[in-house]
N, C-alpha and C positions, 0 to 999 in steps of 0.2 A: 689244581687251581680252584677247581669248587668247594675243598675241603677249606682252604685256606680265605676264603671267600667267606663260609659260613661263622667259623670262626671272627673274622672281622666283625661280620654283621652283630653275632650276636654280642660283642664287646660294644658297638656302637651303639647298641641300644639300650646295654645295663647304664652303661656309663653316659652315656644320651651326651654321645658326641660323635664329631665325622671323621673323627684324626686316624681311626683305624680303619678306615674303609679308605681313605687316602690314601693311607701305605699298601692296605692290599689293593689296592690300584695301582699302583707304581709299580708293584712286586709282579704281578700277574702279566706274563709271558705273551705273545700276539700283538695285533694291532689294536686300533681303537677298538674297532668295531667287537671285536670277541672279547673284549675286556668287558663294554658294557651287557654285553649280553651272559657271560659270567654273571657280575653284579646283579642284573635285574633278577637270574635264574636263582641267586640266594638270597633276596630280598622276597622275592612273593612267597618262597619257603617258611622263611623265617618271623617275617613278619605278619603272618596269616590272619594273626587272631589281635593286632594291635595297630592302630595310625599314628604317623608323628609325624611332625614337618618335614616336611623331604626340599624345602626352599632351598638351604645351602649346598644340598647335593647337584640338584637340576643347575642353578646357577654355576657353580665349579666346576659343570658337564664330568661327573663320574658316572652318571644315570641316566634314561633316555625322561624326556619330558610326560611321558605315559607311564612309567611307573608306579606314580601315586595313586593313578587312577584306576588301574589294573589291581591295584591292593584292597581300593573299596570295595569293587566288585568284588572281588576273592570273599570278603568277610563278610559283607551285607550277603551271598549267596549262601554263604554257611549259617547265617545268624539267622534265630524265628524274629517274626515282626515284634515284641518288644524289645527285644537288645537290638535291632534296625533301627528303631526308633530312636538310640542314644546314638548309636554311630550318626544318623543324618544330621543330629544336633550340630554335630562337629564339623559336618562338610556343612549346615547353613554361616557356622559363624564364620567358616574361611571363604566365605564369597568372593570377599575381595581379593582372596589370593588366588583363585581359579580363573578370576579378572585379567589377571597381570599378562605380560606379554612372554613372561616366563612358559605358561599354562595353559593360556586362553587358546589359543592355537589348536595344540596339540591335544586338548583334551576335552574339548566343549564334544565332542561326539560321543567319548568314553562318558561324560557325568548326562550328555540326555540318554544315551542307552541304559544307565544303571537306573535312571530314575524310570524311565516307561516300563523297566523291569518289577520295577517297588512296585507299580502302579497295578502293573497286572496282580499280583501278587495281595495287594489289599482290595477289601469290599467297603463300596465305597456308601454302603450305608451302616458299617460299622466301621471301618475308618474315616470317617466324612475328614476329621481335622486333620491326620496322616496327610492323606491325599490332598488336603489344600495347602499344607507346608510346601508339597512338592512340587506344587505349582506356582506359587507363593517365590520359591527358589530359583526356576526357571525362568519366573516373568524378572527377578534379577540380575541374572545370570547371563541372559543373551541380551541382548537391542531390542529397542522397539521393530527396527525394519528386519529381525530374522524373519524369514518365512518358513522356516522348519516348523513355526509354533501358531501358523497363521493359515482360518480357513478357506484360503484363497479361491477355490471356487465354487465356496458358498455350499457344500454338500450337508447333507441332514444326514440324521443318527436313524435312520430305518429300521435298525433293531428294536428301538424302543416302543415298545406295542403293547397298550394297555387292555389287561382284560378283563372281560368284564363280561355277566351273563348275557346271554343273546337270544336263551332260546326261553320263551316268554311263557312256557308253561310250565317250567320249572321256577319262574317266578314267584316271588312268598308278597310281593306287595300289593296290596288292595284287599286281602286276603285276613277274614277277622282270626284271632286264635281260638285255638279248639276250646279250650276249656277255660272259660271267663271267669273271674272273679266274683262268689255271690256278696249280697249286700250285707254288711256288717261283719268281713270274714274278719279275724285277727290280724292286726297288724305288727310288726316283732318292733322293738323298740329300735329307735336311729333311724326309722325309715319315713317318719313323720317329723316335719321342725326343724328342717334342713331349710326351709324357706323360711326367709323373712317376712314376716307379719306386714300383713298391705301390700307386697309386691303380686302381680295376676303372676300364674305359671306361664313360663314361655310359650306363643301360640305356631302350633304344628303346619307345616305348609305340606299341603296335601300334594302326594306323591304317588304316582302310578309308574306302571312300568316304562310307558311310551316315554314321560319325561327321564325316568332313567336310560332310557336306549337313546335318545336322540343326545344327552347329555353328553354320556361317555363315547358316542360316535364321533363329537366335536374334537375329541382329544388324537384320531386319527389324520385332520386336517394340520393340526399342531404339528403332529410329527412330520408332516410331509405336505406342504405351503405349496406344491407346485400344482395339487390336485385340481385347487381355486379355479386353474385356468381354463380346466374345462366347463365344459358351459353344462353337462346333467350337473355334474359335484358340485359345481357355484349353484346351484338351486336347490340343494339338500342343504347344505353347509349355511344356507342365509333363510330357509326356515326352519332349522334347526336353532341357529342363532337367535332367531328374532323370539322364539318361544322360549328359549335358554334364557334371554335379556329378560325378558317380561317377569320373568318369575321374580328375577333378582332387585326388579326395579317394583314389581307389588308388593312383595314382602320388607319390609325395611330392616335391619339389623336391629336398630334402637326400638324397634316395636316388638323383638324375639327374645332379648333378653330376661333372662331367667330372675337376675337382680344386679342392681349395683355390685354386685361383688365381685363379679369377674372381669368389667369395664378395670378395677381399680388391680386386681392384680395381675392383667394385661401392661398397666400402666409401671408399676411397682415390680415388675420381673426381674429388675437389677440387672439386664442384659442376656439373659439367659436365652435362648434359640432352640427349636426343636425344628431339624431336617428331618426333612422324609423323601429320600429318594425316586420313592414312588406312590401314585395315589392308590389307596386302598378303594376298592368298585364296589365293596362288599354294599348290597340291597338295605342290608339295616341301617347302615352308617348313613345313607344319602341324605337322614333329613338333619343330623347332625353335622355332618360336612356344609350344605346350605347354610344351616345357622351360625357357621363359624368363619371370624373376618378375614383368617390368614388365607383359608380356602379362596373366600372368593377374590380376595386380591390377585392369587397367585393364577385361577381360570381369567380376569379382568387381564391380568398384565398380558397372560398368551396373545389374547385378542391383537393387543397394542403393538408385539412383536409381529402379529403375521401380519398384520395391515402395512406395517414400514416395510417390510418386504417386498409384499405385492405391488406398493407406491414405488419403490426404490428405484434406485440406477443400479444395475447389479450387471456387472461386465461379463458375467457366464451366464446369464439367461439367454435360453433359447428366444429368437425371434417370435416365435408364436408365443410368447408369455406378453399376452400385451392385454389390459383391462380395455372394457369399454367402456362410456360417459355414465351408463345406469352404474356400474359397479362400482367406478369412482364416487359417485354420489352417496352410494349407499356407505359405503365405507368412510365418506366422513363425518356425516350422520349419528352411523356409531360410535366412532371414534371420539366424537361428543357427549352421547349416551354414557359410555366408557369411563369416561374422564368423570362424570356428573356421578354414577355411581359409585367410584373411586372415594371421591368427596365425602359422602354421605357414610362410607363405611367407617364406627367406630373402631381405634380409638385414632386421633389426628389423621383426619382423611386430608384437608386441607394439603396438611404437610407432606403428608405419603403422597399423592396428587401430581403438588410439584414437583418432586424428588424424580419421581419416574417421568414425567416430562423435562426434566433436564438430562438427567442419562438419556430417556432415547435420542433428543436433540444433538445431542454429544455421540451418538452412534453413528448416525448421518454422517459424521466429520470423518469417523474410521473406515466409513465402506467406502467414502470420496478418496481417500487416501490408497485402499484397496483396489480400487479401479484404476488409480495413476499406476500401480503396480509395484506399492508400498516405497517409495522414495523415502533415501536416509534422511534423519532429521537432522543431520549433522553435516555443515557444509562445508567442503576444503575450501581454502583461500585459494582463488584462481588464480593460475600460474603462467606466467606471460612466454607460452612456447613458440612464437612465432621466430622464425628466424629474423635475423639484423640482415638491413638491406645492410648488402655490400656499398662501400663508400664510393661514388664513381666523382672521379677527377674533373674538376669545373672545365668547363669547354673556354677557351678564349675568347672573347666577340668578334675575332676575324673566323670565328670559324662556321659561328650562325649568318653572320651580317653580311658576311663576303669584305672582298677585298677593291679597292680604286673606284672610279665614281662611278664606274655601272653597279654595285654590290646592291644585290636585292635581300630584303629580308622577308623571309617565308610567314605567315602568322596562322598556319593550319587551317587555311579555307581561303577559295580562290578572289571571292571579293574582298575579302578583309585584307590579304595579301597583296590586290592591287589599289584600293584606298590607301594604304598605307605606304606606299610607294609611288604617290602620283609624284611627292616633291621629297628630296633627300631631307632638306632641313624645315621640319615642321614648324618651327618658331617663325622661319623667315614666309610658311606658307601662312599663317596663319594672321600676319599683318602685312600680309598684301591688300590690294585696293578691293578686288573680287569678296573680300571677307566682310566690308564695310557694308551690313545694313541696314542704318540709322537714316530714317528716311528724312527728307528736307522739312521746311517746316509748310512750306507751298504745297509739296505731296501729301502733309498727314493730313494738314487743316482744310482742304480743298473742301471737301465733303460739308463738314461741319460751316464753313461760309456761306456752302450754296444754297445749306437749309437756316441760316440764320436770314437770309434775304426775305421779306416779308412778302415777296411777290412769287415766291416759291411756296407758299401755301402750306407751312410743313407745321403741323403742331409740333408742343413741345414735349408730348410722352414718347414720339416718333424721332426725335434728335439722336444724331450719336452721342453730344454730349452728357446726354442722361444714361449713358450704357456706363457703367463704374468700370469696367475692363478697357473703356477706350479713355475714360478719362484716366482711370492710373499710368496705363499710355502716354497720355498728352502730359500730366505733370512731368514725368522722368524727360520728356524729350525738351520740354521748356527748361526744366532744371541744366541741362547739358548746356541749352543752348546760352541760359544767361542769370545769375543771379537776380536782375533785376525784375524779372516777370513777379518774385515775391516781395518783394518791398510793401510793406506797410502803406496804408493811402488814408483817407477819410472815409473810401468809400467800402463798405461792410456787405460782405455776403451769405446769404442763409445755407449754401451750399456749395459744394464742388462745382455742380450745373452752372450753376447762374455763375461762379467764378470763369469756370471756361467759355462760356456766352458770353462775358465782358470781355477775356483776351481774342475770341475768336472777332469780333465786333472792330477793336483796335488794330488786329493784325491784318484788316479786311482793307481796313485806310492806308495803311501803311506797304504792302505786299503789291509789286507793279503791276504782275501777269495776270492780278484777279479782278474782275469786276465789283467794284463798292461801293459806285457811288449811290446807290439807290438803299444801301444798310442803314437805317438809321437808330438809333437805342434810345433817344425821346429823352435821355437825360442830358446835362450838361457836367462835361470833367472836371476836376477839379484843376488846379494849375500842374500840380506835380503829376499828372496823371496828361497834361497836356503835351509832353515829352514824349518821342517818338521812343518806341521800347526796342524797334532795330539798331536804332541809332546808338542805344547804352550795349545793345550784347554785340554791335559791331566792336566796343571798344574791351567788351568782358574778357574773352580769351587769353588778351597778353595781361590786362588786370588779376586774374586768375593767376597767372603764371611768374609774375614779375615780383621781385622780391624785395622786401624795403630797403631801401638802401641807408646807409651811417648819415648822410646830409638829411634825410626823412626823421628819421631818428631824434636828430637834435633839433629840428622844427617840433616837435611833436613834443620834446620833454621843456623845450621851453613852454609850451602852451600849456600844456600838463601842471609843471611847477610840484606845490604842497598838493595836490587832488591825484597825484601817480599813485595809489593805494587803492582809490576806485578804482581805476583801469586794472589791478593787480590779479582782482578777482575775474574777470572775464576773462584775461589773458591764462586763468588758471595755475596762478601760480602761488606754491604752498607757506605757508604763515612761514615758517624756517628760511626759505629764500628773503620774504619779506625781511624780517631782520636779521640776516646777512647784510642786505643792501643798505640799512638803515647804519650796520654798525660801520662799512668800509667808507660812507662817503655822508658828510651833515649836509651839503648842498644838497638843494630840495633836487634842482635843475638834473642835478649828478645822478641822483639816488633816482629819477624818471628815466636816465638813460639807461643807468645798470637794468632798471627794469625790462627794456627791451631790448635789450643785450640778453637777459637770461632768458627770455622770451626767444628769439631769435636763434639762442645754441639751441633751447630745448627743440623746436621743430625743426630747423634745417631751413630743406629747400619747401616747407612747408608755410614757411614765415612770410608770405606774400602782403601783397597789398592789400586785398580784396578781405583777408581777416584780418587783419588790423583795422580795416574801417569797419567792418562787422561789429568785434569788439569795441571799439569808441560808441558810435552809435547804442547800442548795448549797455554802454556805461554809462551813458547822456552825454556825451560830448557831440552832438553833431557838427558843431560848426567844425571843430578839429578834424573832422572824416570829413567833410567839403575839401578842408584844405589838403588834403592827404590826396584827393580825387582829381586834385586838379594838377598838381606838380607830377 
């Protein structure tokens, strides 16, 4: 089986097709299971030292899903870092196929294990670009919310330990050299006239050891931010700082420059980067590191990273990590010092500035996320899992209500269930006599007569009538009792008050049970106003209620005649009716009656007496609404 296996393989791969490994799949004896493991055991053989797509294989399942990726291992393991180099090329451009659901599955373990293999494998200050491919591939490769790539409880790199001299008598700074240069010694040619004419020499920022040790001390707090919290280390660390800042804030860059010329090929680099995985401590170097911008950028930015730290929410800090009110202070103090020097440093400080205050702004968002405990940023559509209420079968109403004329009906609380059940038929309870309470006009207006009496002493800011909640009151209960309380008169009033003052006054004379004769209003009535007003609402009710009748009718359209087209309008009736009526009949007499004829369908048992004189009146016919009033 395995000879016959190898044979296939290696035909599938001169011939760069799958049709032979199909047949030696079909051909080979057992079940699935030892068939593919046949196959994978002559693929990693044979294919040791070359990759090919293996898509049609895994999909057609003649191979396990891990095959492909057990091959790269095999050959990136044999291969030195530059022929690794072209093999990676290959797994970067199939990204998207390691994606697929063919792969991704099964083999995202097998491509990070191979990669943290590469990783160990190169140095990463002679492969800096190797090793950012690989990471480069990985932040592709997986989701934002893996957490296999995420340093979820904020741990620092402890190895990293800068060194640098410490013992201070081995020190060479401050220290002149032994044998000085005498005056006029020779100089060899090229070592003169490198400067430009009229620029000063760069000026030296004077350097001891102490600023060297307290310097490279700082860089220990860097590697390990949790130091801060104690209270000796926060008081090294912040006069260490404070004399670190000073130096960087007296010297200015733009006053060290040696000349224009290296502002302009800082500028003109064409992109070009020089990493340095680590900082060099060496004593000579320290006043050239100071004069150079990328240095202090790069000691400025630390600052800015441990400060968002120490500010931060950070879900795995110990409880005792907690600043006090001086150390917040001080820290954003600096953090402005920081930013100020940032600025100042040539070339585009401005721009460098903001840049790095938008990224860390932007880091804030990743640790907020880190603390939810990195939620996918990809949301399913929520899936209605709730069970269906079962359908229950509508109950009858004998079966709540009960049955024959004792049936009570329950309403789930004991007084609601006995209001509800004082009377079976709520309509007939509800215009019973007991429900009626619209008081008389003797009971409302009592009040209001006894203070209209001038011997009752009652001013008039003190009247009920001045109160608007008893006069809307009194209108509604006069409107019930008779249209004619509103009747137009001669006589004009400034107000509601003084309106209900005049009917209370009238109603005082006319009303048996009340004393009146002593009310007097000092005015004199007019004739229409000398009508008793109980006398018209005694007769208003069935007036309200009575309906015009066909002999009314033809009184009215005789008196009407040619002027029934006035009345048309109050009666409200629409231009299209009007000539209708004009076209069915040329008597004038006729064409008055149709009118109230269509009048009369359109309202019904609305069509009473009491609007029909409304309307006349209304229309200027009063005399016609007298005679209406009186038949």
């Amino acid at each position: 089986r395995l000879t016959l296996s190898f044979a296939s393989t290696r035909s599938a791969l001169d011939n760069k097709t799958s049709k032979p490994l199909i047949n030696a799949f079909n051909q080979i004896t057992g079940n699935e299971t030892e068939k593919k493991t046949t196959l994978d055991q002559a693929l990693r053989q044979v294919l040791e030292e070359q990759i090919v797509s293996l898509n049609s294989l895994v999909d057609s399942g003649l191979c396990s899903a891990t095959t492909p990726f057990l091959l790269l291992g095999d050959v990136l393991d044999c291969l030195p870092l530059d022929q690794c180099d072209k093999i990676f090329s290959f797994v970067e451009e199939n990204v998207s196929t390691w994606k697929s659901n063919s792969f991704y599955t099964a083999g995202k373990n097998y491509l990070l294990r191979m990669c943290n293999d590469l990783l160990r494998r190169l140095s990463k200050s002679q492969n800096t670009v190797f090793c950012g491919r690989i990471q480069l591939f990985l932040a592709r490769l997986f989701p934002l919310s893996e957490k296999s790539g995420l340093n979820l409880q904020s741990q620092f790199n402890l190895d990293n330990i800068t060194v640098f001299n410490k013992n201070e008598q081995e020190s060479t700074l401050g220290q002149r050299p032994a044998e000085e240069k005498e005056d006029g010694m020779e100089v060899e040619e090229g070592e003169m006239g490198d400067e430009e004419p009229g620029v000063p020499a760069p000026c030296s920022i004077p350097i001891d050891y102490n600023l060297y040790r307290k310097f490279w001390t700082l860089q220990d707090y860097f590697r390990n931010p949790v130091q801060c919290y104690d209270k000796f280390s926060w008081m090294t660390f912040l006069k260490y700082s404070d004399e670190t800042l000073a130096v960087f804030k007296s010297f200015k860059l733009d006053d060290m420059q040696a000349s224009k010329r290296k502002l302009e090929e800082l500028r003109t680099a064409g992109g070009e980067h020089v990493y340095f995985a680590k900082f060099l401590t060496s004593e000579k170097l320290m006043d050239l590191q100071l004069s150079d911008s990328n240095f202090r950028r790069h000691i400025l930015l630390q600052y800015l990273i441990l400060f968002q730290y120490l500010k931060g929410q950070v879900k795995f800090k110990s409880s005792s990590c907690v600043l006090n009110d001086d150390q917040c202070s001080w820290m954003e103090e600096t953090t402005k010092l920081v930013y100020q020097l940032l600025r100042e440093i040539p070339p585009d400080g401005d721009k460098f500035a903001t840049m790095v205050e938008h990224v860390l702004n932007t880091e804030e968002n990743w640790n907020s996320w880190k603390n939810e405990g990195c939620p996918s940023f990809v949301k399913d559509r929520p899936v209605d899992d709730k069970p269906k209420r079962p359908t229950r079968k509508r109950q009858a109403p004998e079966d709540f209500l009960g049955k024959g004329p004792d049936r009570k009906v329950f309403m789930g609380n004991d007084e609601l269930t006995r209001l509800w059940n004082l009377n079976h038929d709520n309509m007939a309870a509800c215009q019973s006599e007991s429900r009626e309470f619209m008081p008389s006009l003797e009971e409302f207006f009592e009040e209001a007569i006894e203070q209209a009496d001038p011997a009752n002493m009652v001013e008039d800011e003190y009247k009920v009538v001045r109160n608007s909640n008893y006069g809307w009151r009194a209108l509604r209960l006069l409107s019930r009792r008779s249209p004619h309380f509103f009747q137009p008169t001669n006589q004009q009033f400034k107000s509601l008050a003084d309106y209900l003052e005049s009917m209370v006054i009238k109603l005082a004379k006319e009303l048996p049970d009340l004393p009146s004769e002593e009310i007097k209003t000092g005015e004199e009535d007019d004739e229409d106003n000398g009508d008793t007003l109980l006398k018209e609402s005694n007769d208003s009710p069935s007036m309200q209620t009575k309906v015009v009748s066909n002999q009314q009718m033809d009184e009215i359209a005789a008196k009407l005649g040619a002027q029934w087209k006035t009345l048309a309008s109050q009666l409200e009736i629409k231009a299209a009716e009007i000539r209708e009526i004009e076209t069915d009949s040329e008597d004038v007499d006729m064409q008055a009656k149709l009118l109230l004829v269509a009048w009369q369908d359109r309202e019904g048992t609305q069509a009473t007496v009491e609007s029909l004189i409304t309307a006349l009146n209304n229309a200027g016919f009063p005399k016609i609404a007298d005679i209406l009033n009186e038949t």
